[in-house]
C-alpha positions as YAML, in Angstrom:
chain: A
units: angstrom
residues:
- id: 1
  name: UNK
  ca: [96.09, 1.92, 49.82]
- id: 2
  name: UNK
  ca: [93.50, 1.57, 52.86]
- id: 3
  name: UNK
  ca: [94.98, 1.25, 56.05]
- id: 4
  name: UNK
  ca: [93.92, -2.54, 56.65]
- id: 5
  name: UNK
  ca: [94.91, -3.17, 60.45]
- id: 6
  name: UNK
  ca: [95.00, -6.81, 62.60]
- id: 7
  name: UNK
  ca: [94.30, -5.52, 66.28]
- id: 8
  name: UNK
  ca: [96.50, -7.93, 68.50]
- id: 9
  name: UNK
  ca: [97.08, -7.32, 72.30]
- id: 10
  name: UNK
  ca: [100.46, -6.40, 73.80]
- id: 11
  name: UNK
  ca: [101.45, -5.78, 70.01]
- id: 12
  name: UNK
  ca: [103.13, -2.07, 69.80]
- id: 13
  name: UNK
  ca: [99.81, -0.92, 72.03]
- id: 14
  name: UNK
  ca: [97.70, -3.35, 69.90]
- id: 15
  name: UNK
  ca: [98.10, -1.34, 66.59]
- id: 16
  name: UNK
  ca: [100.16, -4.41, 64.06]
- id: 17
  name: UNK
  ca: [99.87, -4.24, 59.98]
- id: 18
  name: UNK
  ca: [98.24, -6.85, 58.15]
- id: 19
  name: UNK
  ca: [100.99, -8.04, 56.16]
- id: 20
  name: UNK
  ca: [100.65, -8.16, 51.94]
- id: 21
  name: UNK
  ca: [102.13, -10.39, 49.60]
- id: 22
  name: UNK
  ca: [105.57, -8.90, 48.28]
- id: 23
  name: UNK
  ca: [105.43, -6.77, 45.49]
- id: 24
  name: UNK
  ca: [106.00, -8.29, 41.76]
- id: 25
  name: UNK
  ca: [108.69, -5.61, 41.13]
- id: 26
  name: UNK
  ca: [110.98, -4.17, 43.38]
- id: 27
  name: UNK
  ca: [110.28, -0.90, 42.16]
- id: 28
  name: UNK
  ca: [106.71, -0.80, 43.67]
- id: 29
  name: UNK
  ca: [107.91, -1.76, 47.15]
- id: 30
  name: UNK
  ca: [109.14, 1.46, 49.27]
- id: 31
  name: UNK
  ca: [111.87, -0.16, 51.00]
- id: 32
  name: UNK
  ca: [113.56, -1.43, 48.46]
- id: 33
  name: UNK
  ca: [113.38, 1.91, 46.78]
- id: 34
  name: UNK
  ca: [114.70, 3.79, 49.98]
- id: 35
  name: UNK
  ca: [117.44, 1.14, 50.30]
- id: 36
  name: UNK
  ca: [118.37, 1.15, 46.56]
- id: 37
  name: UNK
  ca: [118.77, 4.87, 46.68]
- id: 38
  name: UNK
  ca: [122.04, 4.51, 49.75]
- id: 39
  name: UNK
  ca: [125.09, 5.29, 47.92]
- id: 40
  name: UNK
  ca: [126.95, 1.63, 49.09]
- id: 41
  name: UNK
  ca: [126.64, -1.56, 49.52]
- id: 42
  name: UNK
  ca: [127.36, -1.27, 53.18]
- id: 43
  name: UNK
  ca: [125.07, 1.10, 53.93]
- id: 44
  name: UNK
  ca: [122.41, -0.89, 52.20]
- id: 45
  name: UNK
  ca: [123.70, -3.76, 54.13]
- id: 46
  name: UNK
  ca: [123.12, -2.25, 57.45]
- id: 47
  name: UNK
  ca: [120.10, -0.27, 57.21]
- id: 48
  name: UNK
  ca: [118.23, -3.43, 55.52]
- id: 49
  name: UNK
  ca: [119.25, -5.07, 58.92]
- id: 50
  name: UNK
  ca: [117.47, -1.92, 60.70]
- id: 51
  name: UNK
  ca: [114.39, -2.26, 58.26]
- id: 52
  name: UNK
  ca: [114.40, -5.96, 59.75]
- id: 53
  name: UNK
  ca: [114.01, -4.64, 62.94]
- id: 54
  name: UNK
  ca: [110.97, -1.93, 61.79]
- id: 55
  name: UNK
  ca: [109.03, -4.84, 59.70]
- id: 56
  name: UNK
  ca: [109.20, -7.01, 62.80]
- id: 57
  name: UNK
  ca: [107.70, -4.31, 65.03]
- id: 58
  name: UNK
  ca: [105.10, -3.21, 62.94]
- id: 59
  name: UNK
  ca: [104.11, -6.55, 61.99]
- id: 60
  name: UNK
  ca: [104.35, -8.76, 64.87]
- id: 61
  name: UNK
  ca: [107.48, -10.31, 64.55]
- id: 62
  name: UNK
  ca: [105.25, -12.09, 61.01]
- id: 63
  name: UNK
  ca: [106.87, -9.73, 58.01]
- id: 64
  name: UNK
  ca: [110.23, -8.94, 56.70]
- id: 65
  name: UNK
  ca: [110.29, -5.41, 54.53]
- id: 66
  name: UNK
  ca: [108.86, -6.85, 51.71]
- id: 67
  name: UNK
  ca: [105.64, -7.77, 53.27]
- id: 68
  name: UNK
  ca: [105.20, -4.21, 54.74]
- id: 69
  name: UNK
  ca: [102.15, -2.31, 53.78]
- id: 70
  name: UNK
  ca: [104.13, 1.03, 53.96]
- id: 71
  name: UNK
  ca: [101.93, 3.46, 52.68]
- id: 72
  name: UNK
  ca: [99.04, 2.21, 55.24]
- id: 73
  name: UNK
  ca: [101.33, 3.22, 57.90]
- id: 74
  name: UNK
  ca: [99.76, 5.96, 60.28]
- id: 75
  name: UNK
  ca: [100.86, 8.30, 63.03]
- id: 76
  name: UNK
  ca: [99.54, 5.66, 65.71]
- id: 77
  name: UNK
  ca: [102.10, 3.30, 63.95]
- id: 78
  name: UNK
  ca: [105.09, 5.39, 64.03]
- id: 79
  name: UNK
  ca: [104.25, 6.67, 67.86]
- id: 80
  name: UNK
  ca: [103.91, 3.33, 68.92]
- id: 81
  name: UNK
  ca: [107.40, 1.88, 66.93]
- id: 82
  name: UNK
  ca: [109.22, 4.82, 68.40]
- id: 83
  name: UNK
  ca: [108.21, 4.16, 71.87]
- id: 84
  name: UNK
  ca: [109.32, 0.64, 71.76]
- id: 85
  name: UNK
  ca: [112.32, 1.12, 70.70]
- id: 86
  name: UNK
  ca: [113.20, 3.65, 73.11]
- id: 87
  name: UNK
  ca: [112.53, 0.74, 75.44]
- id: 88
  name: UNK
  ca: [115.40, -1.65, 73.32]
- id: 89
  name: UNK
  ca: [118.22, 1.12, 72.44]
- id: 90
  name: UNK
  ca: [120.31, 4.14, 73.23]
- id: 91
  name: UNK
  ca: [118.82, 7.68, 71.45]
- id: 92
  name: UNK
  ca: [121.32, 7.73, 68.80]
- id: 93
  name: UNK
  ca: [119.84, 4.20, 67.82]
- id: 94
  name: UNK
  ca: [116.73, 5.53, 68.12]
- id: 95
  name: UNK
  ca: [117.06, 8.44, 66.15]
- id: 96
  name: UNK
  ca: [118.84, 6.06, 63.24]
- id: 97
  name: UNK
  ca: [115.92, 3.74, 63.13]
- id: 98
  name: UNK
  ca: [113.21, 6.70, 62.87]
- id: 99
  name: UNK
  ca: [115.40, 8.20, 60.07]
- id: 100
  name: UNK
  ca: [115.33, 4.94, 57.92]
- id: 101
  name: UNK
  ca: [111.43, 4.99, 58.76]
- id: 102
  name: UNK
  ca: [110.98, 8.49, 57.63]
- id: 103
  name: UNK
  ca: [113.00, 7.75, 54.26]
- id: 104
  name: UNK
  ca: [110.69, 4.42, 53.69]
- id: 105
  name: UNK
  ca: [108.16, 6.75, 53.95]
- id: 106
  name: UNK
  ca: [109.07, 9.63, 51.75]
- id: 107
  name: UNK
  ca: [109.28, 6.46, 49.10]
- id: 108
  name: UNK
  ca: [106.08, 5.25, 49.88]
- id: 109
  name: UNK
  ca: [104.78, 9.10, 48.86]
- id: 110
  name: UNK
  ca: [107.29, 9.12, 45.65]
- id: 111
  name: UNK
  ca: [105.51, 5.90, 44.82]
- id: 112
  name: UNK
  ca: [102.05, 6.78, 45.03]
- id: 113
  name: UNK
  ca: [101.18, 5.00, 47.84]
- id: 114
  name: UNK
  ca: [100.74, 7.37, 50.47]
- id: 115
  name: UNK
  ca: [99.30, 11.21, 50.05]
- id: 116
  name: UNK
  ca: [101.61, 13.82, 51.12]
- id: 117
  name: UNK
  ca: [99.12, 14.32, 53.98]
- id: 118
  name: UNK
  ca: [99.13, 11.39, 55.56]
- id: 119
  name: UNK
  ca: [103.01, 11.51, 55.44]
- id: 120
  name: UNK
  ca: [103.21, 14.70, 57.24]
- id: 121
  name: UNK
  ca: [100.79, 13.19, 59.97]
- id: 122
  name: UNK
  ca: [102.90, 9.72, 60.35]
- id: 123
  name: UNK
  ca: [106.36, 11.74, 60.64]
- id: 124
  name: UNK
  ca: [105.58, 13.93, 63.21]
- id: 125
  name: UNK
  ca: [107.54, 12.90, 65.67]
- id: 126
  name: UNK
  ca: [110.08, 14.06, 67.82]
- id: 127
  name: UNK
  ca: [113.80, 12.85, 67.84]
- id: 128
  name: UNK
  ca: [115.01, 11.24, 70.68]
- id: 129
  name: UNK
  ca: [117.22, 13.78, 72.92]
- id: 130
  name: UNK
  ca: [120.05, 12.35, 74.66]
- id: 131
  name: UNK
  ca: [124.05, 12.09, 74.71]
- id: 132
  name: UNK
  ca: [125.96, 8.76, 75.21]
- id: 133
  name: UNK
  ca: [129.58, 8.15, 74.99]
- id: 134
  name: UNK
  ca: [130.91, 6.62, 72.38]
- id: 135
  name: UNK
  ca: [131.40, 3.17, 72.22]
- id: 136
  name: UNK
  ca: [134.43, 1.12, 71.92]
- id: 137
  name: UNK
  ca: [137.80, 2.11, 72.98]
- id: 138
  name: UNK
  ca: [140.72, 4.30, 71.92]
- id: 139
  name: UNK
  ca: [144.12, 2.29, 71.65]
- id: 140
  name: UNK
  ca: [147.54, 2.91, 73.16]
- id: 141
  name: UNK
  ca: [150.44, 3.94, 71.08]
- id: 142
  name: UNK
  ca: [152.29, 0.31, 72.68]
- id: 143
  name: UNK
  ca: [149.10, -1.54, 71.23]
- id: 144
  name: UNK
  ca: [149.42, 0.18, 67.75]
- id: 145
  name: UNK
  ca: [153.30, -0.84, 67.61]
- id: 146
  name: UNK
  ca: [152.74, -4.15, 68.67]
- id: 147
  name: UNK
  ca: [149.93, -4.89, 65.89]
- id: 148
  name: UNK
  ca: [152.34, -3.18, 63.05]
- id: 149
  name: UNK
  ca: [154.99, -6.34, 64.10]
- id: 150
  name: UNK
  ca: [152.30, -8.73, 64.71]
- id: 151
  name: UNK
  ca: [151.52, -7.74, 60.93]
- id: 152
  name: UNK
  ca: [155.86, -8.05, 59.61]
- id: 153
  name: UNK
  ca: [156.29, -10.76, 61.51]
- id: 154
  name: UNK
  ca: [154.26, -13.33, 59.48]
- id: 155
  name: UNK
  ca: [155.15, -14.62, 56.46]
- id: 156
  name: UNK
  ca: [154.02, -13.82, 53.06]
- id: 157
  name: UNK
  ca: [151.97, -10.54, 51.52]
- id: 158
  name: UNK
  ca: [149.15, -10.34, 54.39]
- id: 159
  name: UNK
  ca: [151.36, -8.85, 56.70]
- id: 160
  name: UNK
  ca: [152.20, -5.85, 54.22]
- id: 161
  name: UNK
  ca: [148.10, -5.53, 53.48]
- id: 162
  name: UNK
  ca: [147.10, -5.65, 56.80]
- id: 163
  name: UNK
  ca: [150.10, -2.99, 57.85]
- id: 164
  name: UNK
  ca: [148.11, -1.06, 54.76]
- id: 165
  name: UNK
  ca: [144.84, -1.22, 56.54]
- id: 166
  name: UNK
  ca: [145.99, 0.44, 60.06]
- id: 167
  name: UNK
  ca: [147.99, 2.82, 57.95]
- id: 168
  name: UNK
  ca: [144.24, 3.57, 56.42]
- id: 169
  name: UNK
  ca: [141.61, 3.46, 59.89]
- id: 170
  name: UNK
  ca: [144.35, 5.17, 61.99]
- id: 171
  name: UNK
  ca: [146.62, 6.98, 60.17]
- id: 172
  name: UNK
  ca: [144.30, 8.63, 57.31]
- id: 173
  name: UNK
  ca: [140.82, 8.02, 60.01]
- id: 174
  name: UNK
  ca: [138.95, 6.36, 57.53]
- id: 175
  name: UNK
  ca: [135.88, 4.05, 58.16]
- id: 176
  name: UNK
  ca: [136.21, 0.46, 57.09]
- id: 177
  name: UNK
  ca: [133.77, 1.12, 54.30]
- id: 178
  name: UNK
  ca: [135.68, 3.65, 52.97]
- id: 179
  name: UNK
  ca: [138.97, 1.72, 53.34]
- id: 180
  name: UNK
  ca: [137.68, -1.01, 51.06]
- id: 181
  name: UNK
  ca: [136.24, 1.21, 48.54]
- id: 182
  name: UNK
  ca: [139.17, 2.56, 48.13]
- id: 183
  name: UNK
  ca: [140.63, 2.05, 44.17]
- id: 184
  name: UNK
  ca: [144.75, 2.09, 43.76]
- id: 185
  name: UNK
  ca: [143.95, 5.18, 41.70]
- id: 186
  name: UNK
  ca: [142.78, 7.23, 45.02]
- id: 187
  name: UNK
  ca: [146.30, 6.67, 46.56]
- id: 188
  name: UNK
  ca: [148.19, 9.33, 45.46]
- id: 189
  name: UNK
  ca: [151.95, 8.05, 47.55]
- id: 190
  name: UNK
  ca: [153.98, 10.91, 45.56]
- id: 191
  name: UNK
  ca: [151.50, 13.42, 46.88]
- id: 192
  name: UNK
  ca: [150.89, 11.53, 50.06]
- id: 193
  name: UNK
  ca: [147.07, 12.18, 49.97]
- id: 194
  name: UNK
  ca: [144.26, 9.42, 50.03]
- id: 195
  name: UNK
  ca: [140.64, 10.44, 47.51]
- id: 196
  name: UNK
  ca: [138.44, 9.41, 50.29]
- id: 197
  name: UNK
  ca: [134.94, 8.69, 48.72]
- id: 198
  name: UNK
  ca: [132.68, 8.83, 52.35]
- id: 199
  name: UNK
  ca: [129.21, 8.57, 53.34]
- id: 200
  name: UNK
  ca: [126.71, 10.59, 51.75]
- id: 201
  name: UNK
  ca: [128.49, 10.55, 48.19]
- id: 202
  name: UNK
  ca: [130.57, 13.15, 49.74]
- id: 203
  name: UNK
  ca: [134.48, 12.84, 49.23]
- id: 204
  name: UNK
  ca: [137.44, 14.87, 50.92]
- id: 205
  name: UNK
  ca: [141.04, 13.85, 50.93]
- id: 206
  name: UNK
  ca: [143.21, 12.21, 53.89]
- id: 207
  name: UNK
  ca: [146.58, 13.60, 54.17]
- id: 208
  name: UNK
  ca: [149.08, 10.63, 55.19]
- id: 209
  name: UNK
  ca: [151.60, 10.89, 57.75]
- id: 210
  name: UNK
  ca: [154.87, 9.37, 57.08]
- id: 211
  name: UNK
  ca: [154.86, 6.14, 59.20]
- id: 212
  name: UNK
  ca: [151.34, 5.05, 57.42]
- id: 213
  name: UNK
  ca: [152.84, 6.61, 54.02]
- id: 214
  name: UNK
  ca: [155.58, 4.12, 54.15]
- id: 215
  name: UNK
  ca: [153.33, 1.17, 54.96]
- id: 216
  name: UNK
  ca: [151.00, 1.95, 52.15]
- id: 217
  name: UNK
  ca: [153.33, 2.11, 49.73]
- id: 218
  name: UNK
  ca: [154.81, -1.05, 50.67]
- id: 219
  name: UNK
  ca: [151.20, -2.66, 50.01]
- id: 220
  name: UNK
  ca: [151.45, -1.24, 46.58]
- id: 221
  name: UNK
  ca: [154.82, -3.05, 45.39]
- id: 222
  name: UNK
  ca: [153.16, -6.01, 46.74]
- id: 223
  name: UNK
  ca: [149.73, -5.16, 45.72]
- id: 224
  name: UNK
  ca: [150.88, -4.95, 41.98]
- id: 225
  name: UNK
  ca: [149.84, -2.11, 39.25]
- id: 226
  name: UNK
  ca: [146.84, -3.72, 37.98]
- id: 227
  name: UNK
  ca: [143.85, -0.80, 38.15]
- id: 228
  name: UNK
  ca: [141.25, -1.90, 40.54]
- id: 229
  name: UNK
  ca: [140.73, -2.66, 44.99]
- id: 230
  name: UNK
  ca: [143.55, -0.96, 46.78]
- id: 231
  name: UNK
  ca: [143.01, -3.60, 49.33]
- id: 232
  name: UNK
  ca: [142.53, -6.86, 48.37]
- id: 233
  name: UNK
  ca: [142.03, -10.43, 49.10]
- id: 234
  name: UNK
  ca: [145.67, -12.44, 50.00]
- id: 235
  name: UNK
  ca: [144.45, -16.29, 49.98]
- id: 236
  name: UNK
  ca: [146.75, -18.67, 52.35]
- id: 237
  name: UNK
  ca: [149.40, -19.11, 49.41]
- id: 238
  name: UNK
  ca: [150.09, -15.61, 49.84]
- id: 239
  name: UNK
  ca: [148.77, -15.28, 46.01]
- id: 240
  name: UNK
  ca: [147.19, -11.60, 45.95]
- id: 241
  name: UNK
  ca: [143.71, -11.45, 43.92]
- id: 242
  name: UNK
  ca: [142.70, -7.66, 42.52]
- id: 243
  name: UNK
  ca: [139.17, -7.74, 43.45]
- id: 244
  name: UNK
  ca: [137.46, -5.98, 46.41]
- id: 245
  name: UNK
  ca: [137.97, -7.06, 50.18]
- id: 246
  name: UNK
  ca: [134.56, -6.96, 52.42]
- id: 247
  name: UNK
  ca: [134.38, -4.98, 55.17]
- id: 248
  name: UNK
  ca: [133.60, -8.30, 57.33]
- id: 249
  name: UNK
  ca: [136.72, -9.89, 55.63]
- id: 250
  name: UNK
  ca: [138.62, -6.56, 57.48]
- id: 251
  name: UNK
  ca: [137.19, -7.12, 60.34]
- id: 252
  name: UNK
  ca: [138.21, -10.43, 60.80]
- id: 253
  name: UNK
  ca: [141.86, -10.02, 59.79]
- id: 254
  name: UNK
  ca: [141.97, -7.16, 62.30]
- id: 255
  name: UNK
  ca: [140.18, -9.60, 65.35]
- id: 256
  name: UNK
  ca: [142.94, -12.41, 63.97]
- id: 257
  name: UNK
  ca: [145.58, -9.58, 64.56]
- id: 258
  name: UNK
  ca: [144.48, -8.52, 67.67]
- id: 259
  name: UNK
  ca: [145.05, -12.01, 69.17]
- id: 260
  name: UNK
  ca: [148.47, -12.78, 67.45]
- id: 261
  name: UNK
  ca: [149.18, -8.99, 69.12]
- id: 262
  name: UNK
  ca: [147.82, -9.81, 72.58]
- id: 263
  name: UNK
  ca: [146.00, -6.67, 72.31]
- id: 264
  name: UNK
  ca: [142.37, -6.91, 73.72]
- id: 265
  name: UNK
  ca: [139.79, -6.52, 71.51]
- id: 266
  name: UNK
  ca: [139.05, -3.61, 69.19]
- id: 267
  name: UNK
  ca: [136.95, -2.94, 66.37]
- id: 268
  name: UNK
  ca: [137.89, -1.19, 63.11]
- id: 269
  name: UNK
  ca: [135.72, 2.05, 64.08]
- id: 270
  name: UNK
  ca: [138.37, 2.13, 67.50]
- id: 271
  name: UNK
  ca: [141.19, 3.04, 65.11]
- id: 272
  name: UNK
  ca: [139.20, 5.59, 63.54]
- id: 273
  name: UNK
  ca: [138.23, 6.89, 66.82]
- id: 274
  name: UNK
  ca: [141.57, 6.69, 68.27]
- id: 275
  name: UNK
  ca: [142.83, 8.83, 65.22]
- id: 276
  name: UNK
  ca: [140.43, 11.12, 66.00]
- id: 277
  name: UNK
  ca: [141.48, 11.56, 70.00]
- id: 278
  name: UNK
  ca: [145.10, 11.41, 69.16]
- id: 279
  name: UNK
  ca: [144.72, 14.44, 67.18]
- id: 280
  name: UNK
  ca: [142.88, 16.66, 69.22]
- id: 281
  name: UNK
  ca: [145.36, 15.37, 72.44]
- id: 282
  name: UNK
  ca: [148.08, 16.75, 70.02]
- id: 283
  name: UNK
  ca: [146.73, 19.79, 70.30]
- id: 284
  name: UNK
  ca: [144.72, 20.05, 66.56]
- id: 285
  name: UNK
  ca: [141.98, 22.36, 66.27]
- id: 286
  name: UNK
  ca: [138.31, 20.73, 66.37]
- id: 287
  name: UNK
  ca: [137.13, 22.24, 63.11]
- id: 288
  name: UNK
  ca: [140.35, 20.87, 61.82]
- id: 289
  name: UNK
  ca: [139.87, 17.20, 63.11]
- id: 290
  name: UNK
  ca: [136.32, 17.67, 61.86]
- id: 291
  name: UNK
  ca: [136.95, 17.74, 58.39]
- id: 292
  name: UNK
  ca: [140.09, 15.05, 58.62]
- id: 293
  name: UNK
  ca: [137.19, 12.59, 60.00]
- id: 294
  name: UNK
  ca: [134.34, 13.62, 57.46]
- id: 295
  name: UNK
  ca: [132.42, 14.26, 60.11]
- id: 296
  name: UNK
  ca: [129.01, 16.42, 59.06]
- id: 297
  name: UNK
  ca: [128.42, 17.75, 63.33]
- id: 298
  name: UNK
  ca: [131.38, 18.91, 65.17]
- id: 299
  name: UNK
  ca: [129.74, 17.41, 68.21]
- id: 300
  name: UNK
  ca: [130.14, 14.03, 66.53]
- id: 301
  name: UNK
  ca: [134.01, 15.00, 66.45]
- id: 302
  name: UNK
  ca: [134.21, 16.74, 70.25]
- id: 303
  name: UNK
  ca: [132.13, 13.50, 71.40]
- id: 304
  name: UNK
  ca: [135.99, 12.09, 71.11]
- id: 305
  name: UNK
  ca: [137.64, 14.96, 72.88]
- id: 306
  name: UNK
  ca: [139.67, 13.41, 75.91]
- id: 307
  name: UNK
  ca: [141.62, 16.39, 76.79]
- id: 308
  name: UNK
  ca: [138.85, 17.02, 79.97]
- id: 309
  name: UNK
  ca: [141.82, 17.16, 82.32]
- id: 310
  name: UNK
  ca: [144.21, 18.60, 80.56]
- id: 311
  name: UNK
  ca: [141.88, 21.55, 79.48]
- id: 312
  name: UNK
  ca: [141.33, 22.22, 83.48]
- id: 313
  name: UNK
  ca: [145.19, 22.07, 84.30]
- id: 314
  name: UNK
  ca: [145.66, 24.67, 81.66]
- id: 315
  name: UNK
  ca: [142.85, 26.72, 83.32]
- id: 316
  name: UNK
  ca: [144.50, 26.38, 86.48]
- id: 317
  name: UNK
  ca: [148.09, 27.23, 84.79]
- id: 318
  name: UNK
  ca: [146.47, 30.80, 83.78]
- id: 319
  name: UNK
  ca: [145.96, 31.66, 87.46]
- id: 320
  name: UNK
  ca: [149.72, 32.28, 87.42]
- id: 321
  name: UNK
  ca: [149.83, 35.30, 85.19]
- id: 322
  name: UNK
  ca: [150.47, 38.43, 87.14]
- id: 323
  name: UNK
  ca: [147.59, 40.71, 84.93]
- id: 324
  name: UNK
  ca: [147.66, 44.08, 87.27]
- id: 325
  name: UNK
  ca: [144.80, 44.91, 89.50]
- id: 326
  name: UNK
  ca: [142.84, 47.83, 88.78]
- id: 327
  name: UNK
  ca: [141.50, 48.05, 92.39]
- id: 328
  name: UNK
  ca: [144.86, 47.43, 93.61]
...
């Protein structure tokens, strides 16, 4: 494919594709391969948000995905969509949107549509260096009690469900997506271990404390033994339907708890990332925590170390020992 450009001024440093028809088939058009490849709906979800945001830059603000003339894409291109959106977002945003780019690529290559050369040339560039905290918040033990009886106090089988999905994002640390993929045959409540199917296809198994064991297995009377959704949809009759509950749907019931709590606002990942802090200011190892979490970096996991202080008291408490001095 020739690398057909419209030069526009104070458009990514004038360099914007010409925008194409879409494809007839899907299968010819490099995003749509890259995205079908993601291993879950939600991650196709959100990265085909983030290819919104790469279309628009390379084209002007004119092309969604499908419009894209991938395999046209040169190093000017991807050196002039990486400097504007280190202008728009933190480096671990950055470094997301350049992956997604790099796997449209690789597609575009698989496809025919761009030599192996040419590749090489658009994708090297560097990663964005740089360390943020993370966002959101952890929660206090008080605001985790008071959501469990904002959850028993109401009437019907929601209460039970939604007890079952901060048994899930705190006590077991799972991600939201994972919590509604999960299938009633991946809660084992005898052996009080969760089959945790996470990102990257890769699963591990969430060992369940007794508080959250006791909750979950009070969704599963409710829930019924019908194979299928561990969590599912309770409509306003408090009739439970077996079919899968969306991650927005979770969400929403946990922003609708919040409020009936008067706990300030949270987001599903905060549970995860307060289960992640409460463990290692229990005293848990990090490599430990690391694999509870599914995290693939360790410094993804330290990231939510808050034992700063404590660590320095403890170095201060070792000034105490009495070790004899050799010079003494």
């Amino acid at each position: 494919m020739e690398n057909d450009l419209v030069v526009r001024d104070n458009d990514l440093e004038g360099l914007v594709l010409a925008v194409l028809p879409p494809p007839a088939a899907l299968d010819r058009n490099p995003a749509a391969v890259y995205l079908a490849s993601l291993p879950s709906p939600e991650s196709r979800r959100t990265l085909g948000a983030t290819l919104k945001v790469l279309a628009g830059l390379l084209s002007g603000g004119t092309a969604d995905a499908a419009r894209i003339p991938w395999g046209a894409i040169r190093y000017a291109h991807t050196a002039a969509v990486r400097a504007a959106l280190l202008q728009r977002y933190r480096p671990a945003t950055v470094n997301k949107y350049l992956a997604v780019l790099r796997g449209v690529l690789r597609s575009a290559v698989r496809l025919g549509q761009m030599d192996l050369a040419s590749y090489q040339a658009a994708t090297d560039f560097k990663g964005v260096k740089g360390e943020t905290l993370p966002s959101g918040r952890a929660l206090a033990p008080g605001e985790l009690r008071a959501l469990v009886r904002a959850c028993l106090e109401g009437p019907g089988p929601g209460g039970a469900r939604d007890v079952a999905v901060l048994a899930l994002l705190y006590g077991c640390g799972l991600r939201r997506a994972e919590a509604v993929s999960l299938a009633l045959e991946d809660v084992d409540l005898e052996g009080g271990v969760v089959t945790v199917h996470g990102k990257g296809r890769k699963d591990r198994t969430a060992h369940v404390p007794p508080g959250a064991k006791h909750a979950l297995a009070r969704w599963a009377a409710t829930r019924g033994p019908d194979p299928g959704p561990f969590l599912c949809p309770v409509d306003k009759t408090g009739r439970v339907t077996v079919r899968s509950m969306t991650s927005q749907a979770l969400y929403l019931t946990l922003q609708k708890r919040a409020t009936e709590a008067g706990v300030a606002a949270f987001s599903p990942h905060d549970l995860r990332r307060t289960f992640v802090s409460d463990l290692l200011d229990a005293g848990a190892d990090l490599a430990t925590v690391q694999k509870l979490a599914g995290h693939a970096d360790p410094g993804t996991t330290a990231r939510y170390d808050r034992r700063g202080e404590a660590a320095k008291a403890k170095a201060q408490a070792v000034e105490l020992l009495a070790f004899p001095d050799a010079h003494a």
